[in-house]
C-alpha positions as a Python dict, from the first residue, in 0.01 Angstrom:
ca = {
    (1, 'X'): (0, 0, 0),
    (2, 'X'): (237, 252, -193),
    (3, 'X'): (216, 577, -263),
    (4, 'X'): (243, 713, -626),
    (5, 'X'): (439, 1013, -733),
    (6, 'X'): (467, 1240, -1010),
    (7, 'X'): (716, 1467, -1016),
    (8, 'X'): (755, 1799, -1243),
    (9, 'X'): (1099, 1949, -1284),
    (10, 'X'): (1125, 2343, -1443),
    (11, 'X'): (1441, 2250, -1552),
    (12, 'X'): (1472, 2613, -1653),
    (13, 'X'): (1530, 2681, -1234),
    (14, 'X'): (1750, 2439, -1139),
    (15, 'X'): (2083, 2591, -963),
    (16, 'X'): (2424, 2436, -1201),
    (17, 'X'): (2692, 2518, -963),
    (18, 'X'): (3076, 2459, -877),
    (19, 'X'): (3357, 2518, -653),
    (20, 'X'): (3434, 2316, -308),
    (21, 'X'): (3528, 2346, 44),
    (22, 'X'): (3708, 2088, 281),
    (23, 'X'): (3789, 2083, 681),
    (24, 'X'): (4101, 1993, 732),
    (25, 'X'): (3979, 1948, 1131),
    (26, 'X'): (3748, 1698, 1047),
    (27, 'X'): (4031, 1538, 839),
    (28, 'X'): (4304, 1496, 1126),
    (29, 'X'): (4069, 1379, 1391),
    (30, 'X'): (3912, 1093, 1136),
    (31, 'X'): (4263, 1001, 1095),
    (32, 'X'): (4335, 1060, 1488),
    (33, 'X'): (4018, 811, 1550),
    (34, 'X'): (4180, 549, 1317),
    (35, 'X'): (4552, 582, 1445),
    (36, 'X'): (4673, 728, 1133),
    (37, 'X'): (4854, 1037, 1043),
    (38, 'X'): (4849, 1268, 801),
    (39, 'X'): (5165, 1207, 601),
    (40, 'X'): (5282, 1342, 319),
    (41, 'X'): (5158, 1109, 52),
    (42, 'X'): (4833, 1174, 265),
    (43, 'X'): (4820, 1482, 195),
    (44, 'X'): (4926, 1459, -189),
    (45, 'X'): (4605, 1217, -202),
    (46, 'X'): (4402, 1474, -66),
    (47, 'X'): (4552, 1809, -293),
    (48, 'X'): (4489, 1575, -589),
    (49, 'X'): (4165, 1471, -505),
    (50, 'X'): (4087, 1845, -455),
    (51, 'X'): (4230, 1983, -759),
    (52, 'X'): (3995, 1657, -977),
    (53, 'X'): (3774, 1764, -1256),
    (54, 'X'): (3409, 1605, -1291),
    (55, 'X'): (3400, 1256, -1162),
    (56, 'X'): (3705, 1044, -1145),
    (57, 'X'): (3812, 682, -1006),
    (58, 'X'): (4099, 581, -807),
    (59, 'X'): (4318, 509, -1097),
    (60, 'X'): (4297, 825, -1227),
    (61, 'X'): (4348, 1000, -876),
    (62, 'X'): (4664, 768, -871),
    (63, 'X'): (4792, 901, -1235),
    (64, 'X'): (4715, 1258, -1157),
    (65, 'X'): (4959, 1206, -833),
    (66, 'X'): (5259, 1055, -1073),
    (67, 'X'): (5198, 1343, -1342),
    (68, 'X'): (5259, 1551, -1019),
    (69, 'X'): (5579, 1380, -930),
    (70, 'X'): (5392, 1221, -603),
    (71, 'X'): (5527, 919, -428),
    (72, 'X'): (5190, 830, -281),
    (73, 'X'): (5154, 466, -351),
    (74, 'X'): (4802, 325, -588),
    (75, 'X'): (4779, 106, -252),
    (76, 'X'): (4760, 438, -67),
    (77, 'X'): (4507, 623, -281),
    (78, 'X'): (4256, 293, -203),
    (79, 'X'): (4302, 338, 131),
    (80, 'X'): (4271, 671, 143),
    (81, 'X'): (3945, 658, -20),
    (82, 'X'): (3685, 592, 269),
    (83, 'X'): (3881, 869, 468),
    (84, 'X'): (3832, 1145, 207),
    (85, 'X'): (3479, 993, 175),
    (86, 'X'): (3428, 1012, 611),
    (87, 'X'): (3556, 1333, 565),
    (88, 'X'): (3347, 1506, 276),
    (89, 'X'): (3635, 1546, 61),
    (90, 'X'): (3465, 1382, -197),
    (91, 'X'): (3143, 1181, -257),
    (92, 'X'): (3024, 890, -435),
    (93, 'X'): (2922, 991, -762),
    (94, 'X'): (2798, 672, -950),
    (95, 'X'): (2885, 305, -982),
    (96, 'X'): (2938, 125, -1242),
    (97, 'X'): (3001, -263, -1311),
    (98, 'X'): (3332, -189, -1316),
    (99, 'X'): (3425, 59, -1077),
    (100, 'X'): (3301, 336, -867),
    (101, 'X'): (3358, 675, -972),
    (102, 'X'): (3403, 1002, -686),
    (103, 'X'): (3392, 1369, -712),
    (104, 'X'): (3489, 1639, -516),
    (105, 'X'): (3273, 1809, -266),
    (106, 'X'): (3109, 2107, -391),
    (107, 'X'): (3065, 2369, -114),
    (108, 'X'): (2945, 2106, 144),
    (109, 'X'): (2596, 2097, -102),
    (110, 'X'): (2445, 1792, -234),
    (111, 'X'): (2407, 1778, -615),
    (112, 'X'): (2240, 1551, -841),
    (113, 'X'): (2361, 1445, -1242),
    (114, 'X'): (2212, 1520, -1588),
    (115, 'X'): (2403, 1228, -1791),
    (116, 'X'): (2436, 1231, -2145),
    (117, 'X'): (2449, 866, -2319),
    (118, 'X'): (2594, 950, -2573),
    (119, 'X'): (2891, 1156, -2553),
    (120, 'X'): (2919, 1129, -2155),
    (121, 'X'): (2889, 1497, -2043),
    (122, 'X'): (2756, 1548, -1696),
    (123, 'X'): (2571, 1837, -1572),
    (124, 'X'): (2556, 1918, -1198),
    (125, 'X'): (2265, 2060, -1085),
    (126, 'X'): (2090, 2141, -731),
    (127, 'X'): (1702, 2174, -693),
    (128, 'X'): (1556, 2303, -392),
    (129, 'X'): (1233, 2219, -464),
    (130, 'X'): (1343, 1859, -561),
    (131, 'X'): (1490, 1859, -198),
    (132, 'X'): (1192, 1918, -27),
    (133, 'X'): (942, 1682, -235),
    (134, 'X'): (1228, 1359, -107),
    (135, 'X'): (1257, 1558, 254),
    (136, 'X'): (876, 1513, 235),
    (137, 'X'): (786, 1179, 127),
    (138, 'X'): (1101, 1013, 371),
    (139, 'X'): (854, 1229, 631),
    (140, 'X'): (523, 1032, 482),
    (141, 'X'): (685, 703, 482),
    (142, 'X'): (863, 727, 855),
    (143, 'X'): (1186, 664, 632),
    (144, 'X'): (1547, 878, 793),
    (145, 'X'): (1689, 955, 442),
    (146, 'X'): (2066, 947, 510),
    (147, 'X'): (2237, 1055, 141),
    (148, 'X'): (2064, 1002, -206),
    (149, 'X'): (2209, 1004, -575),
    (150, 'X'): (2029, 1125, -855),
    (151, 'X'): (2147, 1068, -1177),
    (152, 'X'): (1880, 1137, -1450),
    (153, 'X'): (2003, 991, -1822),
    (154, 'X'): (1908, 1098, -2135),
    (155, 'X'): (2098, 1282, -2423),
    (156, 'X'): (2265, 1697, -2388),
    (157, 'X'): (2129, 2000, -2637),
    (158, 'X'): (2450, 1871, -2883),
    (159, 'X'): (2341, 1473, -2876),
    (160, 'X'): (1954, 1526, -2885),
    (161, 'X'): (1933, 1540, -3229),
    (162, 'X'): (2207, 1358, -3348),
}
C-alpha cells in the first residue's frame, strides 16, 4: 500500500545560495586509506575542481587544468574523481546518457536544481521545509535516506514565454 504526496513549494522562500568549503584533512587521510599521495597534479585536480563554475564533467575539469598550464594527466582527473567525490569536494550533480556531470561543494549544504530546457540555466536552491517533508516520509516508510538529487525541469522567467 503506498502513500500519496502532494507537495507545495513557496518558491518565493527558497534559499539560492553559493560559495564552498573543503577539508583538506579529510582529503589526505582518504588518500592515506587508499595508499596514495597527494601529488602535485593531485592537487592541481583539486584547485581546478574548486575554482569550477556551475556543473562541469571530467573533460572540462581536464581542459580547465591545460588552460592553467597543468600537467595532470585526463587519466588522472578520472581517477581523481571518486576521491574528490569521498571527500565532498564535489558532488554528483546529474547524469546524463552521455556522461555525468559534478559540481563543487557549496558550504558542506545540500542543494537541489531549477533546470531550464531551453536555454540550460540552472538555479541552485535549498529548501528547509522541502528537507523536512523527505526527512519525514524516509521516517514513515522505515527508509535511511543516504543523499538525494532534485532536479525540477521546466523553462526560466527569460524562456517561459518564448
Amino acid at each position: 500500500m503506498g502513500h500519496g504526496l502532494i507537495l507545495t513549494i513557496n518558491w518565493r522562500q527558497l534559499n539560492v545560495y553559493g560559495g564552498f568549503a573543503v577539508k583538506q584533512d579529510s582529503l589526505k587521510s582518504i588518500l592515506a586509506g587508499k595508499g596514495l599521495r597527494l601529488t602535485r597534479a593531485r592537487q592541481d585536480i583539486i584547485t581546478a575542481a574548486q575554482a569550477m563554475k556551475g556543473h562541469f564533467d571530467p573533460q572540462n575539469l581536464y581542459d580547465s587544468l591545460k588552460e592553467k598550464g597543468s600537467k595532470a594527466s585526463r587519466a588522472s582527473v578520472y581517477r581523481s574523481i571518486p576521491v574528490l567525490l569521498e571527500a565532498g569536494i564535489i558532488s554528483e550533480a546529474e547524469r546524463t546518457d552521455r556522461c555525468t556531470h559534478y559540481e563543487k561543494v557549496t558550504e558542506n549544504r545540500h542543494h537541489d536544481h531549477l533546470t531550464c530546457l531551453r536555454c540550460g540555466t540552472t538555479i541552485e536552491f535549498y529548501s528547509p521545509t522541502l528537507e523536512m517533508l523527505q526527512d519525514e516520509i524516509c521516517q514513515r516508510e522505515n527508509f535511511k535516506g543516504i543523499r538525494h538529487n532534485l532536479d525540477i525541469l521546466g523553462y526560466c522567467r527569460e524562456c517561459v514565454d518564448k
